[in-house]
N, C-alpha and C positions, 0 to 999 in steps of 0.2 A: 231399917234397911230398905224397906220398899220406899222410903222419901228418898234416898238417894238413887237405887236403878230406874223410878219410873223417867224422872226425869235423862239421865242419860240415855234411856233406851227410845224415847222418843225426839229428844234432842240431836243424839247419835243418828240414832236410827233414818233424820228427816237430812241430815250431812249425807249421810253415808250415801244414800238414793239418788239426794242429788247430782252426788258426784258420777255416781255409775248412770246416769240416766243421761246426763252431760255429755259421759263420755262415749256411751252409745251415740247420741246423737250427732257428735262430730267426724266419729268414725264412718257412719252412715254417711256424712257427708261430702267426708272426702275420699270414698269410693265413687261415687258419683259424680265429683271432680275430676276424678280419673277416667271416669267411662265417658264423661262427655267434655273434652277439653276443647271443642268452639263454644263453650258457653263460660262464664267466671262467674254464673248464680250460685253453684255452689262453692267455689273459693270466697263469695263476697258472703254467703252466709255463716258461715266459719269465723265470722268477724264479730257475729250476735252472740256467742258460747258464754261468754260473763252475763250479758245483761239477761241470758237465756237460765242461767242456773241460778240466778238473784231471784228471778222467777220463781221458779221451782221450788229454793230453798222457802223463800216468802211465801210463800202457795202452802209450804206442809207445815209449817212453824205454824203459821196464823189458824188453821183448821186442826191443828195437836195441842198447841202451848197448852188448852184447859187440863188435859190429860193429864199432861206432866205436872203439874200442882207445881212449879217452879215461881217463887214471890209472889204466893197467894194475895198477896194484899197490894199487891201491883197489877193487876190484871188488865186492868182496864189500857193502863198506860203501855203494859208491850204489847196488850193489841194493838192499841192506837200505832206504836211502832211498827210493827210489823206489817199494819193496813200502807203506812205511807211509804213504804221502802215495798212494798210491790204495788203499789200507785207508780214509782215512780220508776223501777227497773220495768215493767210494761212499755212503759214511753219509750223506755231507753232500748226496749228490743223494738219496738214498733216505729221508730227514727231508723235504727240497724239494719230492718228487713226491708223499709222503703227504696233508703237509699241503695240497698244489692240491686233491688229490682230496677230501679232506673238506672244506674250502672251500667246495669245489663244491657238494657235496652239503647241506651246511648252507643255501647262497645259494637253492639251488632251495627247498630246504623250507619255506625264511622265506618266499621270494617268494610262493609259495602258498598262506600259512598264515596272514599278519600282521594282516589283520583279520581273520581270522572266530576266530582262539585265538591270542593276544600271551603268554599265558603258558606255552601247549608253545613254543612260540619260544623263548622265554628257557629255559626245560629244555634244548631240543634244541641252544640254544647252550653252556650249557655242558657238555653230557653231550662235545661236539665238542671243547671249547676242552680239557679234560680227557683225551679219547682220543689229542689230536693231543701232548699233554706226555708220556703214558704211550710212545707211540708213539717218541717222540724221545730218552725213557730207555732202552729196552728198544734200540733201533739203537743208540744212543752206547755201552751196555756191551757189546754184543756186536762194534763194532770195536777198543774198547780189547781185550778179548779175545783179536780175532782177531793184532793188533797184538805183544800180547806171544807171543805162540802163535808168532811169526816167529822169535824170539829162541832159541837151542838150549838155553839154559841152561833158559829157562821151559817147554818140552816135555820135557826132562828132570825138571824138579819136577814135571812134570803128575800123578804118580803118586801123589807124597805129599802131593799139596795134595788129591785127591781122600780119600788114607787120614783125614786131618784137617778131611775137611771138615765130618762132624757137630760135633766140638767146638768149629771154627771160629765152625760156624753158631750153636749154643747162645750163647759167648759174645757174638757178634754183636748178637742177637736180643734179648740184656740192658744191653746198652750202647745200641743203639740203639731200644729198645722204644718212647720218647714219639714218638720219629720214624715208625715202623711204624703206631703207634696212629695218626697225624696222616693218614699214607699211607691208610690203609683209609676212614677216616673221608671224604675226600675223595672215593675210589670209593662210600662208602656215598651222600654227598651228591650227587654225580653220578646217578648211578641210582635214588636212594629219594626224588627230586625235593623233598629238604627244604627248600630254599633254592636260586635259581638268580641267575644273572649278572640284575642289572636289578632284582632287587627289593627292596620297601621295609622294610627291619626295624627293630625297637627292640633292643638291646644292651646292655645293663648300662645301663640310663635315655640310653642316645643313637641319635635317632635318623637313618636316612641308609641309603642306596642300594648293593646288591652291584657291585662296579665290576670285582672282580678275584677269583678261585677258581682254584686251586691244588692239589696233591697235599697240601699241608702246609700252607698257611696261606688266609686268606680275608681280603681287603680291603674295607671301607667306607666310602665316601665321607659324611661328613654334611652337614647344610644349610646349613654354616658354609663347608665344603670343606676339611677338615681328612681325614685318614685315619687309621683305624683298622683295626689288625691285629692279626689273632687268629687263633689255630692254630683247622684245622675241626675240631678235637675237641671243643671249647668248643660246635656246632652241636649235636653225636651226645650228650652228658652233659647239657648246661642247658639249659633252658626260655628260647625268646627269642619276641617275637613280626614276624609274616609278615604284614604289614598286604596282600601280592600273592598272598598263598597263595588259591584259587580264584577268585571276583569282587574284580576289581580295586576293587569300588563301595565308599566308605566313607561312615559316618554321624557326623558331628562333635555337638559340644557345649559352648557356651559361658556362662560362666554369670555372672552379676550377685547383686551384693550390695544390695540397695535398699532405701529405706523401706517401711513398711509400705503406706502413703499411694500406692505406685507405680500409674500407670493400667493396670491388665494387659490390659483389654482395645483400649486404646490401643496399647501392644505389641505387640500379635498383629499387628497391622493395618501397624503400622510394620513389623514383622517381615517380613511377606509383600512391603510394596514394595519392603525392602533384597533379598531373594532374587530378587524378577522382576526388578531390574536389575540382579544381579550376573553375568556370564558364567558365572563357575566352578560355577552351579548347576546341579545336573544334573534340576531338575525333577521328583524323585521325592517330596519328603516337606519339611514342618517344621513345627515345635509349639513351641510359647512353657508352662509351666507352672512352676505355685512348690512347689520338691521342699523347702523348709527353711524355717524359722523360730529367730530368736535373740531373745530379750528388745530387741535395737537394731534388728536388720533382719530381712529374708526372702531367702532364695536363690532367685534364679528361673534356672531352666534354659532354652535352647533348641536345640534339635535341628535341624538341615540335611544335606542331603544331598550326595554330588558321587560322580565317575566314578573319582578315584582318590585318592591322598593329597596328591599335589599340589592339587590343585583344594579337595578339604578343608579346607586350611590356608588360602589365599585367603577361602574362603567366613566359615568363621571369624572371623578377622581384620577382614575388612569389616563383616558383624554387631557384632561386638564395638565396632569402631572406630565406625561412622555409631550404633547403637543411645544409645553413651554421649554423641556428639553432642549428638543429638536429644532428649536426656534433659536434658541442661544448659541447652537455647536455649529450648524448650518446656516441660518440669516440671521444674523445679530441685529444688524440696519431693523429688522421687522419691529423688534420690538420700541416699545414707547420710552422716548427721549425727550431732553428738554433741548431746545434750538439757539445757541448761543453766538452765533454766525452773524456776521454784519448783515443787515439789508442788501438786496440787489435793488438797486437803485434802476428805473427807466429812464434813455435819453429820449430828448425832444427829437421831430422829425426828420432837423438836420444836423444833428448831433451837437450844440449849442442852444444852452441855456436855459432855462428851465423846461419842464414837461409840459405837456398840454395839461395835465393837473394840476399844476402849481409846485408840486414835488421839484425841486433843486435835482439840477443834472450832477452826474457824479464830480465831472470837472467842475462846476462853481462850487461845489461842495468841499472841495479840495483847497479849491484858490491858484494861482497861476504860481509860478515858480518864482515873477519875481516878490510877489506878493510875502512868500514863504521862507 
């Protein structure tokens, strides 16, 4: 009889605690959630409760199991168990509790920050989203560490894996070197505020939004909503451009191919009514002028303004789309044609015979009547 209660009652007994000990703890917690709701530290540690009672449970099992005389002749091996499953839910509350904390500290910052600087925001998010990665490699290798370090065999090799661990490291270092490169590059981006989560780039001709940053790679969403990934080495070696890099404010430009005949001072005027009824204009600036000429047409540029990229592209767009409207319903002639019309031919001085060019007068060009 006592081989079967000891073991339930310290078995039992080490569930039982944990759970009521859990459950206190979370409670505690989200009292304090409630008493202080400008802060989410404690709704983000309410998030650790598993890896928090793994704890606990692994804590009372591993300091009772001998008690409970449970597979005597196993002992060794549910230590070993039970050592590596609270090796490894430690990690897993101490990755939990990091990341509340920086959470936190990110949510206040934004809260404080988000209108008067959106783009230390977006730094300060990813400098966080990057530390809390770093954070969760550095804990994850040092329980597998700690993990094999249980094992007698692996404290026994501790010596020669240290005697080899230059040459180790060297070939390491050459095997995995695009990796390491990728790795820095990302701390470089991190910190050297190249590119942050949220902002707008162009990449090998495409363009779209930082959605995701990484120790080793970098995602972009484009305007299609497709993804593209690209190791951040690609950031640190090639030239791309940061349409968010300081003033979010961008200056668009759209341009028309037209006749020569086009009303430009007509334009202007159109111009200026598409941009006072367009939202996306940010009110700073526009100008209509003719940057080109071809033998067939003129290029006319115009310039608008807007608050970010997004609104740029609307404004654009609108322009472009009412402008060429308005060009068809109102001066058709404006637009670009092909010219199918005879020559206008030049007479010479006295209106006979050829031009002073060599160019045939229209009359000889004709032939006389009796000729015809």
């Amino acid at each position: 009889m006592d081989d079967v209660l000891r073991p339930l009652i310290v078995v039992g007994g080490s569930v039982v605690l944990t759970l009521l000990l859990g459950w206190a703890t979370d409670m505690l917690l989200r009292k304090a959630d409630e008493r202080h709701p400008e802060t989410p530290l404690w709704g983000l540690l309410r998030r650790g409760r598993i890896p928090y009672q793994l704890v606990l449970c692994a804590a009372l099992l591993r300091g009772s199991y001998v008690e409970a005389r449970v597979f005597p002749e196993h002992r060794v091996g549910i230590g070993q168990t039970l050592t590596l499953v609270l090796i490894g839910s430690a990690a897993w509350l101490v990755i939990r509790i990091a990341a509340a904390v920086v959470e936190t500290s990110y949510t206040r910052y934004a809260s404080a920050r988000a209108h008067r600087d959106p783009a230390r925001v977006r730094r300060v998010r990813t400098q966080v989203t990057l530390i809390r990665r770093v954070v969760s490699a550095i804990v994850g290798v040092v329980a597998v560490a700690a993990m094999l370090l249980t094992f007698p065999a692996m404290r026994a090799a501790g010596a020669s894996l240290l005697a080899s661990a230059g040459i180790l490291g060297i070939v390491a270092g050459v095997a995995a070197q695009s990796t390491l490169s990728n790795m820095f590059a990302g701390l470089q981006i991190a910190f050297g505020d190249m590119v942050r989560i949220g902002d707008t780039v162009v990449v090998d001709g495409e363009w779209g939004t930082v959605e995701e940053i990484t120790l080793t790679f970098l995602t972009v969403r484009t305007w299609d909503e497709r993804r593209i990934t690209m190791p951040v080495s690609y950031f640190t070696s090639k030239p791309f451009e940061n349409w968010s890099r300081g003033t979010p404010q961008m200056t668009g430009i759209v341009y028309w191919h037209l006749d020569h005949t086009a009303p430009l001072d007509a334009m202007r005027d159109k111009l200026r009514d598409i941009v006072r009824e367009c939202p996306a204009w940010d009110g700073r600036a526009y100008d209509l002028t003719v940057t080109d000429t071809t033998p067939h047409t003129m290029q006319v540029r115009a310039l608008v303004t807007a608050k970010d990229a997004d609104d740029i592209w609307t404004v654009r767009v609108t322009v472009r789309e009412q402008m060429i409207r308005w060009l068809a319903d109102e001066h058709p002639y404006a637009l670009p044609r092909i010219n199918t019309a005879d020559a206008v031919l030049r007479r010479s001085l006295d209106g006979h015979g050829p031009s002073p060019d060599g160019v045939p007068t229209a009359r000889h060009a004709q032939g006389s009547p009796m000729e015809q």
